[in-house]
C-alpha positions as CSV (number, residue, x, y, z in Angstrom):
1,X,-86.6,5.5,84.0
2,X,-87.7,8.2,86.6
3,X,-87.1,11.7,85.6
4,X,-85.9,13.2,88.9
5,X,-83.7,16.4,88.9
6,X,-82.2,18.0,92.3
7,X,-81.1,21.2,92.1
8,X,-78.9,22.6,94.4
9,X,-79.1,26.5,94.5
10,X,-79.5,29.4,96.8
11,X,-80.8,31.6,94.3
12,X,-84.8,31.3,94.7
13,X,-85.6,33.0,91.1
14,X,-83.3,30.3,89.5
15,X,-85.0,27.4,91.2
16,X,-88.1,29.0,89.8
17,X,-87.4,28.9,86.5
18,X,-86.1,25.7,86.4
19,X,-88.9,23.7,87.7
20,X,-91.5,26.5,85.7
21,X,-89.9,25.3,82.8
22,X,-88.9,21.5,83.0
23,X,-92.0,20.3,85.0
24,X,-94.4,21.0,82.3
25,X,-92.2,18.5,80.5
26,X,-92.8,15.9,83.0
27,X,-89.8,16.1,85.2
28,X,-89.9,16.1,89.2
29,X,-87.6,19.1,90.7
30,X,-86.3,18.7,94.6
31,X,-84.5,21.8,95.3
32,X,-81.9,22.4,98.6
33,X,-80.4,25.8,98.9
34,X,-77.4,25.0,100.8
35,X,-74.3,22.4,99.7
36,X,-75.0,20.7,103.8
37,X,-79.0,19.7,102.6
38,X,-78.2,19.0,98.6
39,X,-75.7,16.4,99.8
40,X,-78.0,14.7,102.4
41,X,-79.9,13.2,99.1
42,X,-77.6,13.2,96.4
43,X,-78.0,9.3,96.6
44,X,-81.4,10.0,95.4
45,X,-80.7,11.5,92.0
46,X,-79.3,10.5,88.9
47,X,-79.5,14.2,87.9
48,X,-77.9,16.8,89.9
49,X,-78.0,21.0,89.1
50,X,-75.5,22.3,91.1
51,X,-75.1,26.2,91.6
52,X,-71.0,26.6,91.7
53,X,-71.2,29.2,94.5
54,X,-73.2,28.2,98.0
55,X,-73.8,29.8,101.3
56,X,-71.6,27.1,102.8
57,X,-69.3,25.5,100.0
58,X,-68.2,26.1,96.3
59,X,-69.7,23.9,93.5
60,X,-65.8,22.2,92.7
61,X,-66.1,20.5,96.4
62,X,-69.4,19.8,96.1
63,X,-68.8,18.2,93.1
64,X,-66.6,16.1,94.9
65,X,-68.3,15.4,97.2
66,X,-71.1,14.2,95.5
67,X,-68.9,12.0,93.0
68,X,-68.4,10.3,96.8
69,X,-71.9,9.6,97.6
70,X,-73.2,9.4,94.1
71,X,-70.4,8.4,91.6
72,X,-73.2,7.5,88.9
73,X,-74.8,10.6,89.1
74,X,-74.4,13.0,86.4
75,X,-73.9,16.7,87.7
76,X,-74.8,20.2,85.2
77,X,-72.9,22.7,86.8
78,X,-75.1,26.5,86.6
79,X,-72.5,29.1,87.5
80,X,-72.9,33.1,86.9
81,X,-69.2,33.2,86.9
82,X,-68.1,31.9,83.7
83,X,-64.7,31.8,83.7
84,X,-62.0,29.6,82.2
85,X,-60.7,28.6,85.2
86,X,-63.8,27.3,87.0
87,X,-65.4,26.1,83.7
88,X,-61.8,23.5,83.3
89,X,-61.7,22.9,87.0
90,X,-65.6,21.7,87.2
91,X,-65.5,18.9,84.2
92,X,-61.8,18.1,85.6
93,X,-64.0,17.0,88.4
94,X,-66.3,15.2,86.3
95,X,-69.3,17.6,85.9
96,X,-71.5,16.5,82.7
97,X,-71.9,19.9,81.2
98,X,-72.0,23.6,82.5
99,X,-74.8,26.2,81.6
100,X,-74.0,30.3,82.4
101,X,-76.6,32.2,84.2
102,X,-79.0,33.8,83.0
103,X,-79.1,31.1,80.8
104,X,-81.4,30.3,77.9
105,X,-84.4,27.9,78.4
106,X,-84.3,26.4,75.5
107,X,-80.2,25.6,76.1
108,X,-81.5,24.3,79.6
109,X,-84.2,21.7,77.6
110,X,-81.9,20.3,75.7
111,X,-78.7,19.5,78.1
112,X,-81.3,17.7,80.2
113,X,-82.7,16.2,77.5
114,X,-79.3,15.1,76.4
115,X,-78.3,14.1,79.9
116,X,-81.2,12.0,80.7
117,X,-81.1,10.3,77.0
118,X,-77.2,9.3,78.3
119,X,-78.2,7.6,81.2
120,X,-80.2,5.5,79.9
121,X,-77.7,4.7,77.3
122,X,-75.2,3.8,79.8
123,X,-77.9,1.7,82.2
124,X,-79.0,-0.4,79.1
125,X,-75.0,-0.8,78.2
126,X,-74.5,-1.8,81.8
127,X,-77.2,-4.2,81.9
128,X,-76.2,-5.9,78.8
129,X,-72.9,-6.3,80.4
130,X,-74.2,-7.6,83.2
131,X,-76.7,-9.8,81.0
132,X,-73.3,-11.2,79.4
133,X,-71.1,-10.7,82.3
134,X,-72.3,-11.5,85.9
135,X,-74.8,-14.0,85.3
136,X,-75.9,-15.4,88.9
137,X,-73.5,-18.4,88.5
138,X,-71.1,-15.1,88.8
139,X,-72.4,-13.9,92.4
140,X,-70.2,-14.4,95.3
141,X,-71.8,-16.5,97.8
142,X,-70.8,-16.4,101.5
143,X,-72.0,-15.0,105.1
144,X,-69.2,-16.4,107.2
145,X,-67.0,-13.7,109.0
146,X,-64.0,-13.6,106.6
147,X,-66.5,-13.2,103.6
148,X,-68.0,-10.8,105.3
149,X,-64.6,-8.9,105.4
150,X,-63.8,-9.7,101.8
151,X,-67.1,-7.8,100.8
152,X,-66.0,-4.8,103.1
153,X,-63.1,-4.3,101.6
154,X,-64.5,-4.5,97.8
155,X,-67.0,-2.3,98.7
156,X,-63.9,0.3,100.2
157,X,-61.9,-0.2,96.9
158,X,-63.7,-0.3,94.2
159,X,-64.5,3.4,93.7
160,X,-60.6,4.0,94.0
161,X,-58.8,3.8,90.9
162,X,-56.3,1.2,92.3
163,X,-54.5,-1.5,91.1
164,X,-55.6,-4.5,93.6
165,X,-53.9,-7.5,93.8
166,X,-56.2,-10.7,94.7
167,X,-54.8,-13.8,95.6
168,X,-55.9,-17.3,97.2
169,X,-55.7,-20.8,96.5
170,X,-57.1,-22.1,92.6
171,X,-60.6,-22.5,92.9
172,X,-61.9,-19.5,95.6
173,X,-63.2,-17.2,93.3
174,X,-60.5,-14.7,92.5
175,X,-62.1,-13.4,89.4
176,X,-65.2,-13.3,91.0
177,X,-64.1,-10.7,93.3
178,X,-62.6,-8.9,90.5
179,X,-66.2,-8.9,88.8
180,X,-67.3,-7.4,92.0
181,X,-65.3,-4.9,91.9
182,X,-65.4,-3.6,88.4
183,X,-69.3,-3.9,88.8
184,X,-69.0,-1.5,91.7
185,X,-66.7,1.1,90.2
186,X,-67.1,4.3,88.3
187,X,-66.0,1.8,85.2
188,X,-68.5,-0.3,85.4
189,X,-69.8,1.0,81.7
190,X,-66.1,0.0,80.2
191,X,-65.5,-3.7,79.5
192,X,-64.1,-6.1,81.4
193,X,-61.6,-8.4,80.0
194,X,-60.5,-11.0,81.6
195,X,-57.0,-13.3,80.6
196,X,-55.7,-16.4,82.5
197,X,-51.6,-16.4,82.1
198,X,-50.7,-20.1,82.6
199,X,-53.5,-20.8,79.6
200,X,-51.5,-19.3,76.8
201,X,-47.9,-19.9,75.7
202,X,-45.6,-17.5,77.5
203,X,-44.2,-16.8,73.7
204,X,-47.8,-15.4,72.7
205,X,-48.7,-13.5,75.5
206,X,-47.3,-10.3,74.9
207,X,-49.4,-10.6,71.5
208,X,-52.1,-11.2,73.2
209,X,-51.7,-8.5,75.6
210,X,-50.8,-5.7,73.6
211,X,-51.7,-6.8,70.1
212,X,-49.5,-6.8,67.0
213,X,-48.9,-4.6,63.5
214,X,-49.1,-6.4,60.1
215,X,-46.1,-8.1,59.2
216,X,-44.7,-7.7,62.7
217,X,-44.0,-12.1,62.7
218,X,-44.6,-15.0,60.6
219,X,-48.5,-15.3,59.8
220,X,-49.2,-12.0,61.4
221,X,-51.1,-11.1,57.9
222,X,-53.5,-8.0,59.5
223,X,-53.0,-5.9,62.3
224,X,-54.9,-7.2,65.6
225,X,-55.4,-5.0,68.9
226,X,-54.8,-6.4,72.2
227,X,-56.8,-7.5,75.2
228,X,-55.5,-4.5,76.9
229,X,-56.5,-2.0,74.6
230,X,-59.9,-3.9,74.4
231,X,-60.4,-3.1,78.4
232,X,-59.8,0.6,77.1
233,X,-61.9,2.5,79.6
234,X,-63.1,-0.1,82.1
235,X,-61.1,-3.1,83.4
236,X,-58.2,-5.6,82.9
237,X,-57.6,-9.0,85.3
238,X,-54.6,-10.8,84.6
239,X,-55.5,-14.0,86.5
240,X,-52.0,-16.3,87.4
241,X,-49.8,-13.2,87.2
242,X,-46.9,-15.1,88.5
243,X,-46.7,-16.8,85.1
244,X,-45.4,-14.0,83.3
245,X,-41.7,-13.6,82.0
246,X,-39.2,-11.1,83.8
247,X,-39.5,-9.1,80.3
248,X,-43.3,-8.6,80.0
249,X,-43.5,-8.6,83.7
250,X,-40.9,-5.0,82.3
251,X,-43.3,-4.1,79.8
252,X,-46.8,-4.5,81.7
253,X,-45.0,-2.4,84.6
254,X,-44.3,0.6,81.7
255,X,-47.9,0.0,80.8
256,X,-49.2,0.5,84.9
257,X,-46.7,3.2,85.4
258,X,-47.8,5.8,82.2
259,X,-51.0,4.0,80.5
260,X,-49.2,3.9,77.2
261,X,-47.4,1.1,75.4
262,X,-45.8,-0.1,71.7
263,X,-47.9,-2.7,70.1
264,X,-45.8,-6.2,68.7
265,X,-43.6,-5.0,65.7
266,X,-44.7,-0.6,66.1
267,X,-42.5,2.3,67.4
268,X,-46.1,3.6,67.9
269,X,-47.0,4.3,71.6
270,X,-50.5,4.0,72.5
271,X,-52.2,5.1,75.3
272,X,-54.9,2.8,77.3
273,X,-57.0,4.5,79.9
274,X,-57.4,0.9,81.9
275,X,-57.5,0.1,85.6
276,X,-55.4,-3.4,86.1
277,X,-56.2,-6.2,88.8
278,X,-53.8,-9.1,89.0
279,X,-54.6,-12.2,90.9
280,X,-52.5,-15.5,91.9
281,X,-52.5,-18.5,94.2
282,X,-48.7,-18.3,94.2
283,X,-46.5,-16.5,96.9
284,X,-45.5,-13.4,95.1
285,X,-43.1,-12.4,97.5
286,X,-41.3,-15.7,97.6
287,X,-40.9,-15.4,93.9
288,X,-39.4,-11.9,94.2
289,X,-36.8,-13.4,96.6
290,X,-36.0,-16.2,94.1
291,X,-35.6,-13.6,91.2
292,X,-38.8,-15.1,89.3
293,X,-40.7,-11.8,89.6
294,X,-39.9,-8.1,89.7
295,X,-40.2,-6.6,93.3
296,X,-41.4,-3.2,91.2
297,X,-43.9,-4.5,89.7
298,X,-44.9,-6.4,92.6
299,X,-45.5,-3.1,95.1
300,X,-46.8,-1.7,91.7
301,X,-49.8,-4.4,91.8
302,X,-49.7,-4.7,95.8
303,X,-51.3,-1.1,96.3
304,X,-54.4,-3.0,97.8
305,X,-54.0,-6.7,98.8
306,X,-57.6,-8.8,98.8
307,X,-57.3,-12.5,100.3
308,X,-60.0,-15.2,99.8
309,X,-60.4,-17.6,102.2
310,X,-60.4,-21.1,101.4
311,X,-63.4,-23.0,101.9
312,X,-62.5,-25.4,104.7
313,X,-62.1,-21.8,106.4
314,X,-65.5,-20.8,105.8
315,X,-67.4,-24.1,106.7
316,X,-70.7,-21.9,107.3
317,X,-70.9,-21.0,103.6
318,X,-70.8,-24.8,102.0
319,X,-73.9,-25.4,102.4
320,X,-75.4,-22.2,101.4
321,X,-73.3,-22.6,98.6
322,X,-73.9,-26.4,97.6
323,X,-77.6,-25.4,97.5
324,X,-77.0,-22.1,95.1
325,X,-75.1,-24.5,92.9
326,X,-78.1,-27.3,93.1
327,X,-80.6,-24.6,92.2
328,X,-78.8,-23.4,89.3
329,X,-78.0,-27.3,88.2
330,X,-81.6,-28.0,88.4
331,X,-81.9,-24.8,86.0
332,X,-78.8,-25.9,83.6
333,X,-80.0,-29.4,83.4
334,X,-84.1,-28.8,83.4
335,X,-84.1,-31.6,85.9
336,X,-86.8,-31.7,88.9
337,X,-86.8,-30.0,92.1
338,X,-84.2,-31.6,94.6
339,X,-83.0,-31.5,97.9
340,X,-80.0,-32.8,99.7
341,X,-80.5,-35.5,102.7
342,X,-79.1,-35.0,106.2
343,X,-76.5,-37.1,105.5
344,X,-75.2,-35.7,102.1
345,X,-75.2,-32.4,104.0
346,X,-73.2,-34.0,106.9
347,X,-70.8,-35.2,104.3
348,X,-70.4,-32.2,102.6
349,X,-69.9,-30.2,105.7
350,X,-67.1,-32.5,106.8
351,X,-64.9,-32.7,103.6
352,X,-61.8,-30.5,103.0
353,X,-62.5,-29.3,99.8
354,X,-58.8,-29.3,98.4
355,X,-60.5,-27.5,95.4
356,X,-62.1,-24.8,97.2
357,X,-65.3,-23.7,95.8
358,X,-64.7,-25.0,92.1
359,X,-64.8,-28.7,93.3
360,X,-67.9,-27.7,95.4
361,X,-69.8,-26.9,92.2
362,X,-68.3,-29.7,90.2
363,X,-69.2,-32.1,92.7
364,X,-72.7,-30.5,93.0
365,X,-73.1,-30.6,89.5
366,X,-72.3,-34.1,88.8
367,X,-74.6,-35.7,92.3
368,X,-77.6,-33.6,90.5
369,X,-77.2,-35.7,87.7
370,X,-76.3,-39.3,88.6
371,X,-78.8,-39.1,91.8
372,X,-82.3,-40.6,91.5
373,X,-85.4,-39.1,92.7
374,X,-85.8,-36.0,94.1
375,X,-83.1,-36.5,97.2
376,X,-79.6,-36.3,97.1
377,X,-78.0,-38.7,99.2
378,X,-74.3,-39.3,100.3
379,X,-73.6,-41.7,97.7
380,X,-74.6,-39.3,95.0
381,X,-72.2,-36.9,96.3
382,X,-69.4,-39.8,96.7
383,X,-67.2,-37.3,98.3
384,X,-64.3,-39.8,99.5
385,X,-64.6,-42.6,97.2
386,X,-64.3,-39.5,94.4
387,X,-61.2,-38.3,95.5
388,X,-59.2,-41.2,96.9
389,X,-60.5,-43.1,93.5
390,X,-60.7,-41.0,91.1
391,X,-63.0,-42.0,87.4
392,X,-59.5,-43.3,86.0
393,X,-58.8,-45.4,88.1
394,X,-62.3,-47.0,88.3
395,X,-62.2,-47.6,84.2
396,X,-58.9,-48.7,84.4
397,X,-60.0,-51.9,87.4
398,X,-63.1,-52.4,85.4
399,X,-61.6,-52.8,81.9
400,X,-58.6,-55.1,83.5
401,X,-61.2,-57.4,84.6
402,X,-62.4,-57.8,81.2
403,X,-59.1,-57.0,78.7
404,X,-57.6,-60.7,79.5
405,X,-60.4,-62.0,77.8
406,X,-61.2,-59.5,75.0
407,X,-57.5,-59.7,73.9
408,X,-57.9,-63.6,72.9
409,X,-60.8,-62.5,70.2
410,X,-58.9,-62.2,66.9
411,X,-58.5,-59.4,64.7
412,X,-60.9,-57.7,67.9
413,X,-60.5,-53.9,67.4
414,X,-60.3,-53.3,71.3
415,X,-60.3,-49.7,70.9
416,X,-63.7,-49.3,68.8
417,X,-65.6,-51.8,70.7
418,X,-65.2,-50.5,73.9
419,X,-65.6,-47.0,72.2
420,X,-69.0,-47.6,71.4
421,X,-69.9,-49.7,74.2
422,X,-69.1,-47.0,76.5
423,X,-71.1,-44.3,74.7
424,X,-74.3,-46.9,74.3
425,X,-74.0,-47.2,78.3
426,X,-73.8,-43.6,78.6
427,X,-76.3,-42.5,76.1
428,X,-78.8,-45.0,77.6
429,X,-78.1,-43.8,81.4
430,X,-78.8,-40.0,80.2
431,X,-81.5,-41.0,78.3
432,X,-83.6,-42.6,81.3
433,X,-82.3,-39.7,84.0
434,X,-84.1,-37.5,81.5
435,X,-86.9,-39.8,80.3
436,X,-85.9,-40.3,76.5
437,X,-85.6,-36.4,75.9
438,X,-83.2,-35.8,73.3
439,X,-83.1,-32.2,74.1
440,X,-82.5,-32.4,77.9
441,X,-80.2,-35.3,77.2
442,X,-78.1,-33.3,74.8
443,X,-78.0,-30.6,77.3
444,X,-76.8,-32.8,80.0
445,X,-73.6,-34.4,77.7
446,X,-72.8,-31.2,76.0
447,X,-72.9,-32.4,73.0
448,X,-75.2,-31.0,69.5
449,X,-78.7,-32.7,69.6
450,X,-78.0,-34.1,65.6
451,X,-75.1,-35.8,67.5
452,X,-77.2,-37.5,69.7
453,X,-80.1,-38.5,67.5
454,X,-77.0,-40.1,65.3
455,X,-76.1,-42.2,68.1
456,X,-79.8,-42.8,69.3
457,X,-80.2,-44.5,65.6
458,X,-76.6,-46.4,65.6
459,X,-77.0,-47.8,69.3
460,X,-80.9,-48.6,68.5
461,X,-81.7,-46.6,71.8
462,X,-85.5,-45.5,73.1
463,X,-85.6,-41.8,73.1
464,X,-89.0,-38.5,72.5
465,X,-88.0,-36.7,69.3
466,X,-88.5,-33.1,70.9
């Protein structure tokens, strides 16, 4: 980590001593002597001095200012005037600490000490959210015009503290975006927690939400916290907000009103410093008409309104996004370099894509597997004979041909034998795709490698033991 410091003071025999006594120590001191030059490289620093009376500003707007331009920057106000009043005001504002002048060297050594030792804390917290978080699979993908829009407008909101309400159809990227945006906000060092509404009971989803006491229901045996106070200090997405009932829609509304609410089964109130974004692929404002969602909550969430694209909208990006997917397939699956053919890109570039980017990666997913070789072709892709005939329906005309037959066997148990003969066909395709490797083979099925080496021994199959 660099150890750069600006400081930003018009007193010359302050500057002085600063860099006399810190540079020894190995730290590199730019000083500006007016608020107009400090702020012109503000971007530069993680470390910012700032003198709380300039020439041409005071240190609270500069402060400001530079929570603008910089908002990861940590800022040590140095003030000669060391009242109350401007002390409360500056880490209101978000200064890091304040030091009186003339202050003590020694104080001075430590608070940057201190400081510097906190930045690293929070870039090592950050990138081991990030490790866990926004792996690349995570990145949004896309140089069409109304991507290009959709990135503007994250970058415009996510240093405001905003509720922001994303919506488009299922499979665009909605929590993507609000990745992005968290990622890009002054809470980027808090969690985020993500929850999907339609995947949980609508009877469990206030526990889930706010968390329970002990003995508040039936098996609640221990106490348990919420998601929301788990986002406590960075950032909550409620993905499919339409799902929720008219009385939590009441009780999340409280919570986005006055950061506080009562736990399942508590009089308690509990305060949550958390920033909510809501997403849906549903017409909000219809189902405020219809009575199905609160119109308060609705302009509550609708501060800031972000709308993905779909992808037949954005027919620039598939490709550039089929071969992001391919490259991290090849990765997932250890497979060999491939490439798509002219006409598998033709294909791709001419399908709908009902399912938006999500059936994009599916699709690439499951043509890097079944293709041979190191080119995709069209038929590996099997775009229209996928969708208008579906894997159901293809098991379903193959096992009719042979049933009639089957059933005539006595005392056959139908449901065993074409158990196993399905898995022995699949085992055995996997197995040559990745040349008798249990490990990549295991990989590819999902399944635990002990699984497969049990089946490799029942089905008598030719597999490498590593």
């Amino acid at each position: 980590m660099d150890r750069k410091i600006l400081v930003i003071d018009d007193d010359e025999s302050i500057t002085w001593v600063i860099k006399k006594a810190l540079e020894p120590l190995g730290y590199d001191i730019e000083e500006k002597n007016t608020l107009k030059a400090g702020l012109e490289v503000v971007e530069k620093y993680k470390l910012i001095l700032l003198d709380l009376i300039l020439p041409d500003g005071n240190g609270i707007d500069a402060l400001m200012n530079i929570k603008v331009f910089n908002p990861d920057a940590l800022v040590i106000i140095i003030t000669a005037h060391g009242r109350m009043e401007s002390v409360i005001n500056a880490m209101k504002e978000g200064a890091y600490d304040y030091i009186e002048k003339p202050f003590d060297i020694d104080e001075l050594k430590i608070t940057i000490d201190r400081a510097f030792k906190d930045i690293l804390i929070r870039e090592e917290l950050i990138n081991l959210r990030k490790g866990k978080d926004e792996t690349s699979s995570s990145l949004i993908i896309g140089k069409s015009r109304q991507m290009l829009k959709v990135f503007k407008e994250i970058g415009r909101i996510a240093t405001k503290d905003i509720t922001v309400l994303i919506t488009g159809e299922s499979g665009t990227g909605k929590e993507l975006v609000a990745r992005a945006i968290h990622f890009n906000s002054s809470r980027k060092f808090g969690p985020f927690i993500a929850i999907n509404s339609a995947s949980i009971p609508k009877e469990l989803l206030e526990a889930e939400l706010f968390g329970w006491e002990k003995g508040a229901f039936t098996g609640a045996s221990e106490k348990k916290i919420g998601k929301i106070q788990s986002a406590d200090s960075g950032t909550f997405f409620l993905d499919e907000i339409s799902e929720l009932d008219i009385e939590l829609q009441a009780k999340l509304l409280r919570f986005i009103q006055n950061n506080e609410y009562s736990p399942i089964g508590s009089n308690k109130v509990i305060k949550a410093d958390v920033r909510i974004l809501g997403a849906t692929n549903k017409d909000l404002m219809e189902y405020v008409r219809k009575g199905l969602f609160r119109d308060d909550l609705y302009y509550r969430l609708n501060v800031i309104q972000i709308k993905l694209p779909p992808l037949r909208e954005r027919k620039e990006d598939i490709l550039l996004l089929a071969n992001h997917f391919l490259s991290e397939s090849i990765k997932l699956f250890d497979l060999q370099p491939k490439n798509f053919s002219k006409d598998a890109e033709k294909a791709m570039l001419e399908h709908e894509w009902i399912g938006n980017v999500r059936e994009l990666e599916n699709t690439i997913k499951r043509a890097c597997l079944l293709s041979k070789g190191s080119l995709i072709e069209r038929k590996d892709i099997l775009i229209d004979d996928y969708n208008s005939y579906p894997i159901k329906k293809i098991l379903e005309d193959k096992l009719n041909g042979i049933l009639s037959k089957m059933i005539r066997v006595e005392k056959s148990n139908l449901y065993e034998m074409l158990l196993s003969e399905f898995e022995k066909a699949l085992f055995s395709i996997i197995l040559e795709e990745t040349n008798g490797n249990q490990l990549k083979a295991a990989k590819m099925l999902g399944i635990n490698r002990n699984t497969l080496s049990k089946k490799i021994k029942l089905y008598k199959l030719n597999s490498i033991d590593k």
